[in-house]
N, C-alpha and C positions, 0 to 999 in steps of 0.2 A: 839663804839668808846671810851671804856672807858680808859685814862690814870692815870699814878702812878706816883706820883713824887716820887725817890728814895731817891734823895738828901734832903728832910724834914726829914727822917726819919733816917740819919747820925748822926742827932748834929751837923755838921758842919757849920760854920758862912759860908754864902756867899759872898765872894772876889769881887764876882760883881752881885753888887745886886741893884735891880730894884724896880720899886713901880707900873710895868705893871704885870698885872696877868693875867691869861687864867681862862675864866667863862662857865662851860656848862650848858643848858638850857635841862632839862626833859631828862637825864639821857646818854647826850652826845649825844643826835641826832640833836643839833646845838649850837655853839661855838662862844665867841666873847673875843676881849681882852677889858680890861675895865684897868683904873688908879685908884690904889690905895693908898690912901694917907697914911705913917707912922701913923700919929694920931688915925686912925679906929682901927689897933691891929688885922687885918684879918689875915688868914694864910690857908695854903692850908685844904681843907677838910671843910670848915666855909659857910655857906649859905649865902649869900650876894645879896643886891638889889641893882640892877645897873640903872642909866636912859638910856633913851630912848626914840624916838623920842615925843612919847606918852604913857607919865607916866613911869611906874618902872616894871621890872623885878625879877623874884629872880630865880638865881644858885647859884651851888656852885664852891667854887677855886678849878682849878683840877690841876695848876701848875703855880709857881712863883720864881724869879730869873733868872738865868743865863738860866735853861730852857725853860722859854719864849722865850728870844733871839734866841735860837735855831731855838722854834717853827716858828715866825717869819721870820728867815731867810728861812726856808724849804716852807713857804706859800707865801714867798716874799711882806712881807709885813714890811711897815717902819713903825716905830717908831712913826714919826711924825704924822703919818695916823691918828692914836689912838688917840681920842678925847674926848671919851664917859669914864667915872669916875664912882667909887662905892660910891655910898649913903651911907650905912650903913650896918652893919650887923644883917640878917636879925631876927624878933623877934617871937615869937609865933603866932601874929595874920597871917604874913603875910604868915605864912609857912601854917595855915590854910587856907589862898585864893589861895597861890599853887595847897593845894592838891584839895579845889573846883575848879577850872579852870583845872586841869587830870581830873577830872569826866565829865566836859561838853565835853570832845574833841570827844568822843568816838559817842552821840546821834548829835552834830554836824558834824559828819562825814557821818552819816547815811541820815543826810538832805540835805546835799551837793551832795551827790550823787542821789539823788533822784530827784534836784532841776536841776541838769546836763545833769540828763536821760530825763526829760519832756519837757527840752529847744532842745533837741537832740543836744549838741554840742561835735564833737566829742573829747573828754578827757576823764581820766580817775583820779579819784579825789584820790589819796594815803595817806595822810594821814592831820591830822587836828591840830597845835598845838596856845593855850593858851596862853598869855602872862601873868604871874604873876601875875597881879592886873585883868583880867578878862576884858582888855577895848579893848584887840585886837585879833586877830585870825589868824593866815598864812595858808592858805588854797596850798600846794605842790599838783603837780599834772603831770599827765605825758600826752603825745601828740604826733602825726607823726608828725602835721603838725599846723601850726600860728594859734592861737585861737581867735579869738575877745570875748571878756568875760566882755567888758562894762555892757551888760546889764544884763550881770549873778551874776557882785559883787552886783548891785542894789540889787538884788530878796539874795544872800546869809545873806548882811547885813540888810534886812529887816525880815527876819526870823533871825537872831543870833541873833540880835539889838548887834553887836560890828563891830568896824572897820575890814574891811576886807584889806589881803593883797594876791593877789596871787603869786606862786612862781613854775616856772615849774624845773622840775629834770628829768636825765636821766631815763634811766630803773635800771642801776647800781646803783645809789643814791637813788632809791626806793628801792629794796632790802636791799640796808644798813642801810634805816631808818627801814622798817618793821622786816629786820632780819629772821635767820631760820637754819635750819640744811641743809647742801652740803652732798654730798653723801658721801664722806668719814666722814661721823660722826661726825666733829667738828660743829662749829658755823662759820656763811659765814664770808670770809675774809672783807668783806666790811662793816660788821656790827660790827666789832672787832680792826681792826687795820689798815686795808688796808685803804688809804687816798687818793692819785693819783691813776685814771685812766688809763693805757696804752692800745693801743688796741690792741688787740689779733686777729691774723688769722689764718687760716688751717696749712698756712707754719712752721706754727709752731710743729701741731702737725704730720705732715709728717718729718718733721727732727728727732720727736723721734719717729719714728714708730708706731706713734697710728693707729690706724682703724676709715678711716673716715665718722664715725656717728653721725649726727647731733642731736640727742636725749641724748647721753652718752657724745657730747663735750658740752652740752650748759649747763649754770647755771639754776637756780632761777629765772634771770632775764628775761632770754629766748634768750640770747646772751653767747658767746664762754668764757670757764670758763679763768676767770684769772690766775689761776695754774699753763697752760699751759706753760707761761712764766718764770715759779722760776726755771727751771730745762735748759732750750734754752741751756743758754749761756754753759753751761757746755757738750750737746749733740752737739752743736757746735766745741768746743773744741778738745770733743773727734773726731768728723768728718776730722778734719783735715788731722791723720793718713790716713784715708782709698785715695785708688785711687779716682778720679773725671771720670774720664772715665775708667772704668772698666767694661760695660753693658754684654762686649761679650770677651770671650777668644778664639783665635783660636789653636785650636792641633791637631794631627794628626787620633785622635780618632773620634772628631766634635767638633762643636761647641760649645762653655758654654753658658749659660745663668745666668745670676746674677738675684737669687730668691728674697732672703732675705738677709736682714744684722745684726750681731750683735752686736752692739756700744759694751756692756759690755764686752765679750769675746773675742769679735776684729777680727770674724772671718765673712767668707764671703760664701755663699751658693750657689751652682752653681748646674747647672745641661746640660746632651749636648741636643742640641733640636732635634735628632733623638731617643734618648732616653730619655723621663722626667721620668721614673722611677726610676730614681739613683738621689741620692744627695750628695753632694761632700763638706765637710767642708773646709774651706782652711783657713789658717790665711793672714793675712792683709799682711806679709814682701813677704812670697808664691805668693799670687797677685803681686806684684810688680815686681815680678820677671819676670812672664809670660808674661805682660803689655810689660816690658822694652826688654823681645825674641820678643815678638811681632812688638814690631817699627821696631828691626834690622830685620826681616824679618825670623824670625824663631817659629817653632811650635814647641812644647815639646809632646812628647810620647802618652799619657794623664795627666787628671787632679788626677785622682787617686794616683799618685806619690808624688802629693803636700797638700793631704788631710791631716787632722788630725788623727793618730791614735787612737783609742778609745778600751780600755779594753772592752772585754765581760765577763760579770761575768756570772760563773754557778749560775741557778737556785735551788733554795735550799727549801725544802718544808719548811712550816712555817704551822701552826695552823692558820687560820684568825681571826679578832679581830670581832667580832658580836655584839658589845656592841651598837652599831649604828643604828642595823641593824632594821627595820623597821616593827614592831607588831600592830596591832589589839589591839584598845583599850577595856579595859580590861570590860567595861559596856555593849560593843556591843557581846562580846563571851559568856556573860552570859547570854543575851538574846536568843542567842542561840540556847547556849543550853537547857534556860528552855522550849523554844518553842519545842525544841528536844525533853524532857523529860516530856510536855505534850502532845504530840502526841501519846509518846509510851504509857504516863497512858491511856489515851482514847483507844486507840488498843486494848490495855491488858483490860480495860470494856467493848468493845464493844465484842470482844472473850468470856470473863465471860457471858456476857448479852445473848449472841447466843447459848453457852454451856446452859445454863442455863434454855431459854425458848424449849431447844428441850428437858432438862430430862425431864420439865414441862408438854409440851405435850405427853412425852411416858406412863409418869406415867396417864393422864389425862386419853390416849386411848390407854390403854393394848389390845384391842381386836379387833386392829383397824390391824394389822398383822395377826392376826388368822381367820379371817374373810375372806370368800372368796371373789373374785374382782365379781363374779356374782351376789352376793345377790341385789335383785333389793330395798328389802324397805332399807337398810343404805342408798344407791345412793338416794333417794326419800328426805331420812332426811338430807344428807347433802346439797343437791341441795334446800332443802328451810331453813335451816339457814341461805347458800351464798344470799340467796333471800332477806332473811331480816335484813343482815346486807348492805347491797350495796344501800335498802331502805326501811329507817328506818321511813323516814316522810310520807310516804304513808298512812306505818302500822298503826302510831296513829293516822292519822287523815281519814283513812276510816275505821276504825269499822273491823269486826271479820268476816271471811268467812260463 
């Protein structure tokens, strides 16, 4: 909620000029007007302690002059109202108890919720802030439903040891104090500029043709996005054009049925309900016309007469563009392949290693082929070497035949 004053930064003398200024507290997550006296020498952008009810504060001026009055007029807040004056402007020490009172908000926020959870009251504790001089604490928080919390300020100002205040807020007012990114990429509207609440329903988003998804229309807060409304009035407007009862056309072909609509193109989708495989654009004055045979009691041929014509363009080959196109990164193809490329060295040793022990053996036993298969003493010699390699523990440890 941070504002500019544009007019400070003109040069221009202010024609109506005031000695009420606009003060935000921890970086425009809450706002007050305070009086400032000519003599102090404040000016917008200047750190300033204000009083209050107990002890002092420090902001800073985020807007003064004629801009106030504005601001005021838009909060509906008089003049008169404003009671509360700036002290001074603020000095080194105090900007030092500022920035200690931002460090305690964060472990007092952690004890509050813990101090909430053990009492089991149902709340939900959002956020913690500080008052300048470190003597008081506003404890914001959200709720379905009436809290009784007597006996919880007890237990929170007996762990802070500072005055406690509590303050409940919407779901909306909690997101625009904690803030965050919306799905279109910006910063939420509520933690930026958006300041009035309006509420927001379906009907809204069925005037512009949304798809009603409770996941895709809800914000941050967990309620229907505000957005939904910056566009209405204008999807409205456009709606005017179209027929109001248009659902069904009759002609002599069948019936139409009104599919979809096109607010931007102006055009209307039909199709007949004995056949929905056809679809039939038709512009908005084309509808009117049919509507208005219709009342006098006439049917037109078909709707295909009142379509839009649409060029078909030849097909033309093209090269495609692959630059998109979706690869294998490049650490996993290497693995791989080296997995590929130790397999085959292994192959290729285990083939060496086979060639190798067979010339071993031919060379070992040249006369192991020229030898007849009858000879009974080779059979004899080799049947006890198998003997005494298959056991070998016997051999040593029983002694010699």
């Amino acid at each position: 909620m941070s504002t500019f004053d544009w007019l400070s930064h003109l040069g221009i003398d202010d024609s109506y000029a005031t000695d009420i200024v606009e003060v935000s507290f921890k970086d425009g997550a809450s706002k007050g007007f305070y009086h400032a006296p000519p003599r102090l020498g404040v000016y917008t952008g200047d750190y300033v302690a204000v009083e209050t009810s107990n002890g002092y504060n420090i902001g800073c001026i985020t807007l003064s002059g004629e801009l106030v009055r504005l601001q005021l007029k838009k909060k509906n807040i008089k003049e008169v109202k404003v009671t509360e004056s700036v002290l001074r402007k603020a000095n080194d020490r105090d900007l030092e108890k500022m920035h200690e009172a931002r460090q305690l908000e964060y472990p007092a926020l952690l004890k509050a919720r813990v101090i909430a959870r053990t009492n089991h009251v149902p709340m939900k504790v959002t956020d913690v802030e500080y008052q300048g001089d470190c003597r008081k604490a506003t404890i914001y928080y959200t709720a379905d439903e009436r809290v009784d919390f007597r006996q919880l300020v007890r237990q929170f100002s007996h762990q802070l040891r500072v005055k406690i205040e509590m303050r409940q807020i919407g779901p909306r007012q909690e997101s625009g104090r904690l803030g965050g990114i919306g799905s279109c990429g910006r910063e939420l509207c509520c933690s930026t500029w958006l300041s009035d609440f309006q509420s927001v329903n379906t009907a809204a988003a069925r005037y512009q043709n949304i798809a009603i998804n409770q996941s895709k229309l809800s914000g941050q807060c967990g309620r229907l996005k505000c957005c939904l409304n910056y566009e209405l009035d204008t999807y409205m407007e456009a709606l005017e054009a179209f027929p109001k009862k248009a659902d069904k056309l009759r002609t002599e072909a069948g019936t139409g049925i009104l599919i979809k609509t096109d607010i931007f193109k102006g055009l209307m989708y039909y199709t007949y309900r004995e056949d929905r495989g056809l679809l039939f654009p038709i512009p908005v004055d084309k509808v009117h016309e049919i509507v208005a045979l219709n009342k006098e009691g006439q049917k037109p041929a078909d709707l295909q007469s009142f379509q839009v014509v649409t060029e078909t363009k030849d097909d033309i080959f093209e090269y495609e563009d692959v630059t998109g196109a979706v690869e294998l990164p490049a650490e996993k193809r290497r693995r791989k392949g080296g997995k590929s490329t130790k397999s085959r060295k292994s192959g290729s040793r285990r083939k060496k290693s086979a060639s190798g022990s067979g010339e071993k053996e031919s060379k070992s036993t040249p006369t192991a082929k020229t030898e007849p298969k009858g000879d009974k003493s080779t059979g004899k010699k080799r049947r006890s070497r198998n003997r005494n390699r298959r056991r070998p523990r016997k051999d040593k440890g029983g002694g010699g035949e």
